[in-house]
C-alpha positions in Angstrom: -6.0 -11.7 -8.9 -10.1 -11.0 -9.6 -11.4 -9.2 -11.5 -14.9 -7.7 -12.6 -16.6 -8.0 -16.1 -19.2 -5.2 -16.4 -21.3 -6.6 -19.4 -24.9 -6.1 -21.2 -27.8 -7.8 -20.7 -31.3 -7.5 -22.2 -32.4 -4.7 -19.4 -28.8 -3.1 -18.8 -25.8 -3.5 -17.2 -24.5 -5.9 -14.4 -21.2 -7.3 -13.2 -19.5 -10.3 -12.3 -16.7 -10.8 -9.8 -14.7 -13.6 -10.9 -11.5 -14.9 -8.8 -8.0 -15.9 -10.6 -9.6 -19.3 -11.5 -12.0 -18.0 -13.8 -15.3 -18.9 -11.4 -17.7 -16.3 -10.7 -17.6 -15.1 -6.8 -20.3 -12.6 -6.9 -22.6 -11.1 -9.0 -24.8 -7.8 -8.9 -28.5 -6.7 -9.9 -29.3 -5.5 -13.2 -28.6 -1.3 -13.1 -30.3 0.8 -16.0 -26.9 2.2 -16.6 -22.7 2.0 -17.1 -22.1 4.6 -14.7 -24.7 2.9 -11.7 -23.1 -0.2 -12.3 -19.3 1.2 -12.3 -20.7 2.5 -8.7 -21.8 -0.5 -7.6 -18.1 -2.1 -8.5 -16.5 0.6 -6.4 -18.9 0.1 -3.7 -18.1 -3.6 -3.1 -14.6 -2.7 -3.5 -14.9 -0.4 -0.5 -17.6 -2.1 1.7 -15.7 -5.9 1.1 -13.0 -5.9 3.3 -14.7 -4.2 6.2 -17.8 -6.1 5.8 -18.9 -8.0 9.1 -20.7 -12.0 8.2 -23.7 -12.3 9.8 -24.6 -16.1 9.3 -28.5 -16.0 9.3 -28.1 -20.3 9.2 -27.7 -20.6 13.1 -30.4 -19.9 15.1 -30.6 -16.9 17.1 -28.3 -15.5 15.3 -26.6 -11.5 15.9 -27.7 -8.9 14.0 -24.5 -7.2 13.1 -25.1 -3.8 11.1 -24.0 -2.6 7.6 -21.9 -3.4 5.7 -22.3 -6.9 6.0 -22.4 -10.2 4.4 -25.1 -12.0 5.4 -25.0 -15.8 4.8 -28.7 -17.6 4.4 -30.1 -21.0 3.3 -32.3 -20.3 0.4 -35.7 -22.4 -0.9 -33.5 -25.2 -2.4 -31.4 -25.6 0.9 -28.3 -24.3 -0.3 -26.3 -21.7 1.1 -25.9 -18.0 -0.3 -24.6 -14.4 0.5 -25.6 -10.8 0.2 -23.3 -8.2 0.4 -25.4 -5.0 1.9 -23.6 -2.0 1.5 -23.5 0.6 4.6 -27.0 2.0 3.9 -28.4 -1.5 3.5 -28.8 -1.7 0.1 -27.5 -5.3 -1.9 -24.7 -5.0 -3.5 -23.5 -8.5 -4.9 -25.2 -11.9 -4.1 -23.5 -15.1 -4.9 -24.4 -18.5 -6.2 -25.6 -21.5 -4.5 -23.3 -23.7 -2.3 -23.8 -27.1 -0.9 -22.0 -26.6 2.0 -22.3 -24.1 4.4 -18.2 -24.3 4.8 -17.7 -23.1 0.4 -20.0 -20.3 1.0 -17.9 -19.0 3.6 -14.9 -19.4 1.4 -16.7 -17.6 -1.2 -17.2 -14.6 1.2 -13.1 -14.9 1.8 -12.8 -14.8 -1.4 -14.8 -11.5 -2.4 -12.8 -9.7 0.3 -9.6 -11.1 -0.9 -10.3 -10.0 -4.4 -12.4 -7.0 -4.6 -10.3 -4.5 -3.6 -7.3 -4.9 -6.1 -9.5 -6.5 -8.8 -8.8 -4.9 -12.2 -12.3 -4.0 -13.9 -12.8 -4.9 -17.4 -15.7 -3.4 -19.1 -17.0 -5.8 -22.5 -20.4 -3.3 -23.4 -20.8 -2.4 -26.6 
């Protein structure tokens, strides 16, 4: 099962989703505090599994609404996501993937594990 590590950084608090394996899945911005960050881990919790995928790679591509993953090729032609939340707003991004096939399991895999996922807070 995931789970998500709310930790410090130098300007505040973020969090990682990380699947059973240890990688990280999904990560969010940088929130000024605990509490806006805890939010932002219930609110991927809630918006994952109903999220549509809008995969901005193909051209011509539907415009589904929020909440959505959307999947785009970024400046160093690999392949992200962006979780936006109902009201539009970003609430977890992921790394960068070679192939256009891992980011897509990396979507699966956020909306296998964020509901359940335990969260484990390591602030000081």
């Amino acid at each position: 099962m995931g789970k998500f590590v709310i930790r410090n950084t130098n300007t505040g608090v973020k969090f990682d989703l990380k699947a059973s394996n240890g990688e990280v899945i999904a990560t969010s911005e940088v929130y000024s505090s605990l509490d806006a960050c805890r939010n932002g881990v219930e609110s991927v919790k809630k918006n994952a599994p109903v999220a549509n995928v809008e995969d901005q790679t193909v051209e011509g591509f539907e415009t589904v609404k929020n909440p959505k993953f959307e999947i785009y090729e970024d400046k160093g032609g690999e392949f992200r996501f962006r979780l936006k939340a109902a009201n539009g707003q970003v609430i977890a991004v992921s790394e960068g993937y070679k192939a256009l096939a891992s980011c897509k399991n990396g979507i699966e895999s956020v909306v296998k594990n964020a509901p359940e996922a335990e969260v484990v807070e390591n602030v000081d």
